[in-house]
C-alpha positions as a Markdown table, in Angstrom:
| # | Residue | x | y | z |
|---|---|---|---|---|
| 1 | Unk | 190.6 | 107.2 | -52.7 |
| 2 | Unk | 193.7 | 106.9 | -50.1 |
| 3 | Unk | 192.5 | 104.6 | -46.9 |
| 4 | Unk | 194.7 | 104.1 | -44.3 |
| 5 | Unk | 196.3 | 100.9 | -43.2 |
| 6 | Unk | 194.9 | 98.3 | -40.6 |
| 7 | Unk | 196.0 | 96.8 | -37.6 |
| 8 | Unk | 198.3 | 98.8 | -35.9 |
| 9 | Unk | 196.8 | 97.8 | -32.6 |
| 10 | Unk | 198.3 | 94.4 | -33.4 |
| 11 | Unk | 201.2 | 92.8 | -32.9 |
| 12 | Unk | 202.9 | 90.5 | -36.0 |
| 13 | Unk | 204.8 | 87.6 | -34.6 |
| 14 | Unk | 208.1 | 87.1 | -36.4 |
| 15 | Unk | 207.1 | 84.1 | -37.5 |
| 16 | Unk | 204.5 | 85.8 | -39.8 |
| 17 | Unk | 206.9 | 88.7 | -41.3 |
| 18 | Unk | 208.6 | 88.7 | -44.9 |
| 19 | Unk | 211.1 | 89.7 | -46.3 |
| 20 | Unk | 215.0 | 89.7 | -45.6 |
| 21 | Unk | 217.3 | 90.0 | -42.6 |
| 22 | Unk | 219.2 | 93.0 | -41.2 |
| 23 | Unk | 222.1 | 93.3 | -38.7 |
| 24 | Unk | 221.2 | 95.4 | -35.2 |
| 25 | Unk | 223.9 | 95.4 | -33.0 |
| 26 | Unk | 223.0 | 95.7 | -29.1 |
| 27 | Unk | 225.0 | 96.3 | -25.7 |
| 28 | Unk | 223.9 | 96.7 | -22.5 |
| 29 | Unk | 226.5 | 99.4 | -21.8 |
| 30 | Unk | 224.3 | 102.4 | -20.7 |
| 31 | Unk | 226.7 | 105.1 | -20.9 |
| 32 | Unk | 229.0 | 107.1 | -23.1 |
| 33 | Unk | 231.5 | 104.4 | -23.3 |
| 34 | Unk | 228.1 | 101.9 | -24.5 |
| 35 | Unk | 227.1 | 105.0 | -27.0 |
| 36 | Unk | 230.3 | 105.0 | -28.6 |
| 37 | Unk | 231.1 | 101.0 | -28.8 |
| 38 | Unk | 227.7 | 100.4 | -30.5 |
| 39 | Unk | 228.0 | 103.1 | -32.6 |
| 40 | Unk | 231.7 | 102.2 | -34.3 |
| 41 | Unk | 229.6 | 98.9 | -35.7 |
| 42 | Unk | 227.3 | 101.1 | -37.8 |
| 43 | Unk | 229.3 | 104.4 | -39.0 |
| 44 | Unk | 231.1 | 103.0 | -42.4 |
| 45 | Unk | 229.7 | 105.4 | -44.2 |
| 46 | Unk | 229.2 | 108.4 | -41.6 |
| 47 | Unk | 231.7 | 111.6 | -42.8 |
| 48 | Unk | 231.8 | 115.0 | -44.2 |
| 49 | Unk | 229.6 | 117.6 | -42.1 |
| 50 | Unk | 228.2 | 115.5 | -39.8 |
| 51 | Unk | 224.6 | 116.3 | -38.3 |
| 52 | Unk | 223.2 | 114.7 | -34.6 |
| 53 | Unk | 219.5 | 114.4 | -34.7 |
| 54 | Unk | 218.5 | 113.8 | -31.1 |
| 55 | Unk | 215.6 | 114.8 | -28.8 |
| 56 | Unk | 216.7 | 118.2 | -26.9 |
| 57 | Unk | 213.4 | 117.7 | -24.7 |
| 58 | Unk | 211.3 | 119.9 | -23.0 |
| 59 | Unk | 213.1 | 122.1 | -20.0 |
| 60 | Unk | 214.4 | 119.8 | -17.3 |
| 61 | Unk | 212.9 | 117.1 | -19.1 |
| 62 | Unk | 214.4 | 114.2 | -16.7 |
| 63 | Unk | 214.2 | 111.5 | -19.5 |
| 64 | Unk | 216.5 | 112.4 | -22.2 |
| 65 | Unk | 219.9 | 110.8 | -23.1 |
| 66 | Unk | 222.3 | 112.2 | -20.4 |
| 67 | Unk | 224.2 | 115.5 | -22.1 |
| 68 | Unk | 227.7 | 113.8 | -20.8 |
| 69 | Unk | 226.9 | 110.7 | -23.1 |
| 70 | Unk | 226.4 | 112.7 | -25.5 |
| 71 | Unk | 229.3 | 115.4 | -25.0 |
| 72 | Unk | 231.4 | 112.6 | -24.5 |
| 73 | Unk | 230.1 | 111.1 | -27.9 |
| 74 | Unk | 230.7 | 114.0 | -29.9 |
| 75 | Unk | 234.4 | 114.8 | -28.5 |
| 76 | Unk | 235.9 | 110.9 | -29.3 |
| 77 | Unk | 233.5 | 110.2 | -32.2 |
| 78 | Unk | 232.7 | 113.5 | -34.5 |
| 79 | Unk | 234.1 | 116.4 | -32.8 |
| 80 | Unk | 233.0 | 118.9 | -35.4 |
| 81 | Unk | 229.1 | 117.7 | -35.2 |
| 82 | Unk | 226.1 | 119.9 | -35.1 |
| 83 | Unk | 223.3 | 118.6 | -33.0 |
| 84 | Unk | 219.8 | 119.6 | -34.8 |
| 85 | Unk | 216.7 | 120.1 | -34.2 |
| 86 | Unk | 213.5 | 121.9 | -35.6 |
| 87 | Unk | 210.8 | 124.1 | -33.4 |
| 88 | Unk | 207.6 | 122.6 | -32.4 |
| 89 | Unk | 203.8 | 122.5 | -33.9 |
| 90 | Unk | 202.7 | 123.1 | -30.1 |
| 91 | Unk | 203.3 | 126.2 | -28.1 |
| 92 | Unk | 205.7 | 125.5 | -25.6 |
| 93 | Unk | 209.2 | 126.5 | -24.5 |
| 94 | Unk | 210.4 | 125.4 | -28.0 |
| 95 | Unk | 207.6 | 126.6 | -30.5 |
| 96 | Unk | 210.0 | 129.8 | -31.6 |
| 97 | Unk | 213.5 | 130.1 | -32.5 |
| 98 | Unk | 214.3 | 132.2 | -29.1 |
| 99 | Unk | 212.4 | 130.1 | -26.4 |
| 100 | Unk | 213.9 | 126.6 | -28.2 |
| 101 | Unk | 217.3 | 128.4 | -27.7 |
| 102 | Unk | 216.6 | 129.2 | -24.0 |
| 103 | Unk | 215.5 | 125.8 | -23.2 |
| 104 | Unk | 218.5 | 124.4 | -24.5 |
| 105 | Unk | 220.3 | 126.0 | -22.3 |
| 106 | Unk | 218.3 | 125.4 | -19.5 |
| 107 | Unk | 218.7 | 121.6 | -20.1 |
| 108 | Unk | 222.4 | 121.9 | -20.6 |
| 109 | Unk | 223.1 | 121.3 | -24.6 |
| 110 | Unk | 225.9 | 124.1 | -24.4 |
| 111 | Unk | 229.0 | 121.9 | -25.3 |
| 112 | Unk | 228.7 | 121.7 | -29.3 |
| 113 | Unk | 226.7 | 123.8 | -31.7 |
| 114 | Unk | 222.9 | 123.6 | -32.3 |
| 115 | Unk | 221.2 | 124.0 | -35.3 |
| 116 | Unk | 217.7 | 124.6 | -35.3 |
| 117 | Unk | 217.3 | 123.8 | -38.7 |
| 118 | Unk | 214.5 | 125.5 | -39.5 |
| 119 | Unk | 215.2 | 129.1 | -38.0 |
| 120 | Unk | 215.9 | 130.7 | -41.2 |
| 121 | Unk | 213.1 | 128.9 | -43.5 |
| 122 | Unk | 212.3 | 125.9 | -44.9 |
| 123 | Unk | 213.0 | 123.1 | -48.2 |
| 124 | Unk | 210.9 | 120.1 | -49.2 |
| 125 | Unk | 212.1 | 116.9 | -50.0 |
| 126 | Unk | 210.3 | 114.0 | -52.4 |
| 127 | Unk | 208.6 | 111.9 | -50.7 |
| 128 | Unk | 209.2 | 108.8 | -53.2 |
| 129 | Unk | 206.1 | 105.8 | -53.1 |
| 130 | Unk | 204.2 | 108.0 | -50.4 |
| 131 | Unk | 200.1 | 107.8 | -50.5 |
| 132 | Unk | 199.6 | 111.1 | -48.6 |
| 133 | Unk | 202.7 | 113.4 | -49.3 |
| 134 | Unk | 204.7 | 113.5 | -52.8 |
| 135 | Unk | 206.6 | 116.1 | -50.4 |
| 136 | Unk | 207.7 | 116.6 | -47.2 |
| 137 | Unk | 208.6 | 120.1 | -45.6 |
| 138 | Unk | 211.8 | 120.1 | -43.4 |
| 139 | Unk | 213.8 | 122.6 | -41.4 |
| 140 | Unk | 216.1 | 123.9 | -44.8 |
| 141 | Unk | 219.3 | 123.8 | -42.7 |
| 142 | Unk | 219.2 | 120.0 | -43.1 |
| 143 | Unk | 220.5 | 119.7 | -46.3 |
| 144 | Unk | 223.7 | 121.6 | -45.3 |
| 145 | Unk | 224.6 | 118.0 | -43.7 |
| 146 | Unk | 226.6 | 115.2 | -45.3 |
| 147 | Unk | 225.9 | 112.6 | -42.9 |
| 148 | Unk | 223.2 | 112.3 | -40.2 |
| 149 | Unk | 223.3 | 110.3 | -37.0 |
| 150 | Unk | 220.0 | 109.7 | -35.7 |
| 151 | Unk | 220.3 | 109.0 | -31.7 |
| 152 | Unk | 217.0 | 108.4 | -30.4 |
| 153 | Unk | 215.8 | 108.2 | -26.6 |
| 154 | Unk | 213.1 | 105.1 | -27.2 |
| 155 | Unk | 210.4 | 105.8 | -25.5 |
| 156 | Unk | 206.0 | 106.2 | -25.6 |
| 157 | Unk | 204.7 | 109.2 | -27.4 |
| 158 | Unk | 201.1 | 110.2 | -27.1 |
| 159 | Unk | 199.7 | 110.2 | -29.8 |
| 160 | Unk | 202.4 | 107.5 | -31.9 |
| 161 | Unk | 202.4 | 104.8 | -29.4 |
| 162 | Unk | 206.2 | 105.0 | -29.2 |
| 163 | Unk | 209.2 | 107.1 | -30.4 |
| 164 | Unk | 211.9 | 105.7 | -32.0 |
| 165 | Unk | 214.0 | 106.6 | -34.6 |
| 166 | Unk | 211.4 | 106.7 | -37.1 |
| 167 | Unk | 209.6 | 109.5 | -35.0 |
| 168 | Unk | 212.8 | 110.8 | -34.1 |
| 169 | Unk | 213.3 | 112.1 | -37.8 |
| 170 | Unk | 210.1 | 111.9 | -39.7 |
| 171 | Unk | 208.0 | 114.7 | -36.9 |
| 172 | Unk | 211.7 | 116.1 | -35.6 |
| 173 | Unk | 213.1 | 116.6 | -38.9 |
| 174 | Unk | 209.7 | 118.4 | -40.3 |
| 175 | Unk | 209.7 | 122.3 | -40.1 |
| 176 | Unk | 207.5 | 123.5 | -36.7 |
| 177 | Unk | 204.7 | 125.4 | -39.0 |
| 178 | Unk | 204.3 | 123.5 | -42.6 |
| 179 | Unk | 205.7 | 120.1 | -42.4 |
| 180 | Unk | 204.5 | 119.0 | -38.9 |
| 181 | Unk | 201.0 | 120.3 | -39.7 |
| 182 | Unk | 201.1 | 118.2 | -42.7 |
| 183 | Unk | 201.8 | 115.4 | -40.5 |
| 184 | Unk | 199.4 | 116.1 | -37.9 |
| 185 | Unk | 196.3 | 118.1 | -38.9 |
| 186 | Unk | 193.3 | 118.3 | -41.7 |
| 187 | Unk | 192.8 | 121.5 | -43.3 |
| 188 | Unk | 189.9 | 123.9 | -41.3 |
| 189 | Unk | 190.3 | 120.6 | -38.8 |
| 190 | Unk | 191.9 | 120.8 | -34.8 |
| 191 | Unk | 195.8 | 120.9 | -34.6 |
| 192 | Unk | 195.9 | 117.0 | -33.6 |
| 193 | Unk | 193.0 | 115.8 | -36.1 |
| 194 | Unk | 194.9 | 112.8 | -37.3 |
| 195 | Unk | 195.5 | 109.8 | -35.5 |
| 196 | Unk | 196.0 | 105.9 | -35.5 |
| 197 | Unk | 197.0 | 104.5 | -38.6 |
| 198 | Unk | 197.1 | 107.7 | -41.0 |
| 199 | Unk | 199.3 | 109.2 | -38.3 |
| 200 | Unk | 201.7 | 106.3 | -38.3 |
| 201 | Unk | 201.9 | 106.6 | -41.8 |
| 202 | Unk | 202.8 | 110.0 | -42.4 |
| 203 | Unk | 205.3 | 109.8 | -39.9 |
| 204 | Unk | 207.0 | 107.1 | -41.7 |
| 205 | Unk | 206.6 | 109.1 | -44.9 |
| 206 | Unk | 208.2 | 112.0 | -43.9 |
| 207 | Unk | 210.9 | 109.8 | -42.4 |
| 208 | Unk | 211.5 | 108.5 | -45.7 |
| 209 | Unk | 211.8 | 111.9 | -47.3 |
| 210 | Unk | 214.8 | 112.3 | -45.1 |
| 211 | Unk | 216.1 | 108.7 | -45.3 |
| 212 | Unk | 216.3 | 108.6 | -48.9 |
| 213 | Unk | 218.3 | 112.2 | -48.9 |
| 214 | Unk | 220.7 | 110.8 | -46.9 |
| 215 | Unk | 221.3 | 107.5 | -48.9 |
| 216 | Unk | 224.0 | 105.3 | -46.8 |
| 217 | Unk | 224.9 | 108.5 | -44.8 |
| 218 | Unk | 222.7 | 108.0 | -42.1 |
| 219 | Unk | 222.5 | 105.6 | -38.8 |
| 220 | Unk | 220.4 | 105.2 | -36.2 |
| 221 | Unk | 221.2 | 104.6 | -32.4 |
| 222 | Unk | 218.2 | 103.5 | -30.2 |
| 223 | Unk | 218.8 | 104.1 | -26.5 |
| 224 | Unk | 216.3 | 102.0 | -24.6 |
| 225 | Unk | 216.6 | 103.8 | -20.7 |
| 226 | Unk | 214.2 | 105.8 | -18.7 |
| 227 | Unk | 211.5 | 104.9 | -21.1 |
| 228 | Unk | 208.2 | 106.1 | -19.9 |
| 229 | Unk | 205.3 | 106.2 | -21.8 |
| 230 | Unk | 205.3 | 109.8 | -22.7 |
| 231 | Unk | 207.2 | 111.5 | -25.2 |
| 232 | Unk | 210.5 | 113.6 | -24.3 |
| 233 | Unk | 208.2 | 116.3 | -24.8 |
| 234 | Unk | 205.9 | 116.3 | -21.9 |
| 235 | Unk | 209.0 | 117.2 | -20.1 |
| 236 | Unk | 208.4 | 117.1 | -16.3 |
| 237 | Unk | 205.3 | 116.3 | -16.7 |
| 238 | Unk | 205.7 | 112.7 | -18.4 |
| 239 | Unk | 204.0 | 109.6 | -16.4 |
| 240 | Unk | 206.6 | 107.5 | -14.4 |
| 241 | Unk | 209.0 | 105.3 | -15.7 |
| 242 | Unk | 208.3 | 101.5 | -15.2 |
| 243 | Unk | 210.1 | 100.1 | -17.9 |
| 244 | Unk | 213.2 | 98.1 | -17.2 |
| 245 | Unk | 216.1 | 100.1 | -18.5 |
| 246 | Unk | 217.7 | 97.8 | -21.8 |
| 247 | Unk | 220.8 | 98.6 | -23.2 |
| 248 | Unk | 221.8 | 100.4 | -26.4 |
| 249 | Unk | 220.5 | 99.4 | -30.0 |
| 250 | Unk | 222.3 | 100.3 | -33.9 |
| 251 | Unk | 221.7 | 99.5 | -37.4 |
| 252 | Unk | 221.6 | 100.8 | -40.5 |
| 253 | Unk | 218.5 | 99.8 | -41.0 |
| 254 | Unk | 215.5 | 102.4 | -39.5 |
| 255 | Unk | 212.5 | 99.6 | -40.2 |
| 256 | Unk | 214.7 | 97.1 | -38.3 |
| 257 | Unk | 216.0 | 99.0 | -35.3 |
| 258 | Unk | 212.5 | 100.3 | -34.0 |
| 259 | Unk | 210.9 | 96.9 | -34.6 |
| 260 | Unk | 214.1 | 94.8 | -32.5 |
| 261 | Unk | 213.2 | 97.5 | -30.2 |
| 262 | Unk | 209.5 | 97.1 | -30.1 |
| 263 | Unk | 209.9 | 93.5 | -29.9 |
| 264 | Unk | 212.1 | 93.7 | -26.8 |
| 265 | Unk | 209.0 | 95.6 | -24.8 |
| 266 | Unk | 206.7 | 93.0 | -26.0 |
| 267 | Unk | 209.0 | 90.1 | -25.2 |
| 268 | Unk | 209.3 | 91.6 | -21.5 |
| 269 | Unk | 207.4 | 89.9 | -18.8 |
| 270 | Unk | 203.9 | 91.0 | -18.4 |
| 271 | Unk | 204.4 | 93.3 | -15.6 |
| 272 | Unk | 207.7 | 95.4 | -16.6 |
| 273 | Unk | 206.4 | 95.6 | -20.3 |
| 274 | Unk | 202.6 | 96.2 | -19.8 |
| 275 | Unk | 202.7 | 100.3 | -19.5 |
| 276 | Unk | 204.2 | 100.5 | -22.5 |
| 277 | Unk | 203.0 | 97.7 | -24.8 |
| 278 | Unk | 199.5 | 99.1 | -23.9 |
| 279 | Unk | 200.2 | 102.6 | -25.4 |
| 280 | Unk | 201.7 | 101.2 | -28.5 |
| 281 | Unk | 198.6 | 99.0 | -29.1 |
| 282 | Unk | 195.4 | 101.7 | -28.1 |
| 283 | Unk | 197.6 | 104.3 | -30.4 |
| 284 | Unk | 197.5 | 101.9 | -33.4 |
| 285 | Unk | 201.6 | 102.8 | -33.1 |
| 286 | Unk | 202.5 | 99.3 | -34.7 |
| 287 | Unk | 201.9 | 100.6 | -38.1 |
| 288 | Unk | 204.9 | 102.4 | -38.1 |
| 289 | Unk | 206.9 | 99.3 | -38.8 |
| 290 | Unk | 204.6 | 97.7 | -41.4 |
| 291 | Unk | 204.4 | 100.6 | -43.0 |
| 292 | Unk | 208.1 | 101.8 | -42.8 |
| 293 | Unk | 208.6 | 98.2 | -44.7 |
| 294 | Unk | 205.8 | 97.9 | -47.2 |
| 295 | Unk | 207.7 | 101.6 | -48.1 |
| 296 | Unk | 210.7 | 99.7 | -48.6 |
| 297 | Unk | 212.5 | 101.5 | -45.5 |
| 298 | Unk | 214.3 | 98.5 | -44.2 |
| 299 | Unk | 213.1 | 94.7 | -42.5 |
| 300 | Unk | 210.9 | 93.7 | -39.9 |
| 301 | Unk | 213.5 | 90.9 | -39.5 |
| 302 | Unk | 216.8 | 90.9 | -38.3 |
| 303 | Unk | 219.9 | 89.0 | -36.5 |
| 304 | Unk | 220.9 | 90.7 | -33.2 |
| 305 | Unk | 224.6 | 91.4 | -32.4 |
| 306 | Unk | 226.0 | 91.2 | -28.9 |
| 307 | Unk | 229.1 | 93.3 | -28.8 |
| 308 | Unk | 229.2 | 92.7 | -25.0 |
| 309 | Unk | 230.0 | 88.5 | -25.8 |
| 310 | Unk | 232.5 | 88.6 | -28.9 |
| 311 | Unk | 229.5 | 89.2 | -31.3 |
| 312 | Unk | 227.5 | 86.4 | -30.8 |
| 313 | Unk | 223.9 | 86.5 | -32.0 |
| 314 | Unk | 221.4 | 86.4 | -29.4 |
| 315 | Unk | 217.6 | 85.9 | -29.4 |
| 316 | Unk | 215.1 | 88.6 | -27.0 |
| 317 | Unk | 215.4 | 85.6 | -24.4 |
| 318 | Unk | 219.0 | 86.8 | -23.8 |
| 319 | Unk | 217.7 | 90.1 | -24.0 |
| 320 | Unk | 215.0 | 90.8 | -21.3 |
| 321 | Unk | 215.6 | 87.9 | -18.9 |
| 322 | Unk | 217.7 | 89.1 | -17.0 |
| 323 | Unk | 216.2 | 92.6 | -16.8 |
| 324 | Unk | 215.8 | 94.2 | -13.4 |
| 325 | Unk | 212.7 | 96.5 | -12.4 |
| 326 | Unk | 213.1 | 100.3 | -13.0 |
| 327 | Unk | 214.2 | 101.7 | -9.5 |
């Protein structure tokens, strides 16, 4: 019988992790200058047709990775990129083809092509060591892609605790009707029926499906700003922002980005780190990361990089004492 993991509502000091080391580089260059210097450390391997997974959001979503950035990013960087996206499970203004298209352009992503990936149909991908999918379903454009940059707005999410790159790809890469159901709901049970740990895991799951296409053709990019506790999907209606904005995070490695990132929220003091923290602990949302490493997805341990001080390796000290309150 397949059980779900435990203790995602707790915390593993690094002290108590396994395992081997992995490079994340870090700046606290918020902007599309910081985009681009943090990301020329991690794109050896990035070429051919190029796809940009990032979250679109929900219209006027005030949260999301500022479109300049990102138009900036894709003019110096990859100028022939596709950002990409898939409809949603929910109805919203991105649940079909057409109302997905008119929100992007409501929220301004007009500057480079968009692919919603699964507009015309779907492919499944092996799901290799998975305990509840031997498949996942993903919008079939995706495999027209040779390389994929995955640039992720960290932030909460509902129902995962937090969204980093792992979410980013493993729900946002999964077809709107088949593979996010898989991820999200028993048969004859209510649209969100799965939760806590199982959740976690088939996110991470269906991230893998996606991570193991893409072999040493994929990145990841962690922006930690405007991070409120809600998902980019509540749109105008996600809860305040009270985290400190960060800096920029990138690696190689998806296991060891999202838990540097994590452990920078839970390294903050008490009072600029407590909204968050709390919704990653009551949504069980830390077993993304023992779970994306017991799949073999990456390291819960790494060395971090700061490209703002000649590469010298810094500890989360350096990191969040300095920070200033969100304003």
């Amino acid at each position: 019988m397949v059980a779900a993991g435990k203790d995602g509502d707790k915390f593993l000091p690094y002290d108590q992790r396994t395992g081997g080391e992995s490079v994340v580089y870090f700046t606290r260059d918020l902007s599309g200058n910081g985009l681009e210097k943090v990301y020329n450390r991690v794109k050896e391997h990035i070429d051919g047709k190029i796809a940009i997974k990032l979250h679109t959001g929900e219209k006027n979503g005030p949260n999301i990775i500022p479109r300049p950035w990102v138009k900036q990013f894709i003019a110096d960087e990859c100028p022939d990129a596709h950002i990409v996206e898939t409809n949603t499970y929910y109805k919203g203004d991105r649940y079909t083809t057409e109302q997905h298209r008119e929100t992007l352009k409501v929220n301004g992503w007009d500057f480079c092509p968009v692919d919603i990936m699964d507009e015309d149909g779907t492919a499944d991908l092996p799901v290799k060591g998975g305990k509840w999918f031997d498949h996942m379903t993903v919008g079939k454009d995706l495999l027209d892609y040779d390389s994929l940059i995955v640039l992720t707005h960290f932030k909460g999410h509902t129902m995962g605790g937090f969204g980093g790159s792992n979410k980013n790809i493993g729900i946002g890469c999964a077809d709107g009707r088949i593979g996010k159901k898989m991820i999200h709901t028993y048969p004859g049970k209510p649209q969100w029926s799965i939760a806590q740990e199982e959740f976690m895991e088939r996110i991470s799951e269906s991230s893998k499906a996606t991570v193991d296409y893409f072999g040493d053709k994929i990145t990841f990019v962690n922006v930690m700003r405007n991070m409120s506790v809600s998902c980019d999907c509540e749109g105008v209606a996600a809860a305040p922002v009270v985290t400190p904005n960060v800096g920029i995070l990138a690696s190689r490695d998806i296991c060891a980005i999202d838990t540097a990132s994590v452990d920078i929220v839970f390294n903050m003091k008490d009072k600029d780190g407590h909204d968050l923290k709390e919704r990653m602990i009551s949504r069980h949302g830390l077993r993304q990361l023992t779970y994306m490493h017991e799949l073999g997805m990456g390291n819960m341990k790494y060395r971090i990089i700061d490209i703002d001080d000649g590469d010298k390796e810094i500890t989360l000290d350096d990191i969040t004492s300095g920070l200033k309150p969100f304003e």
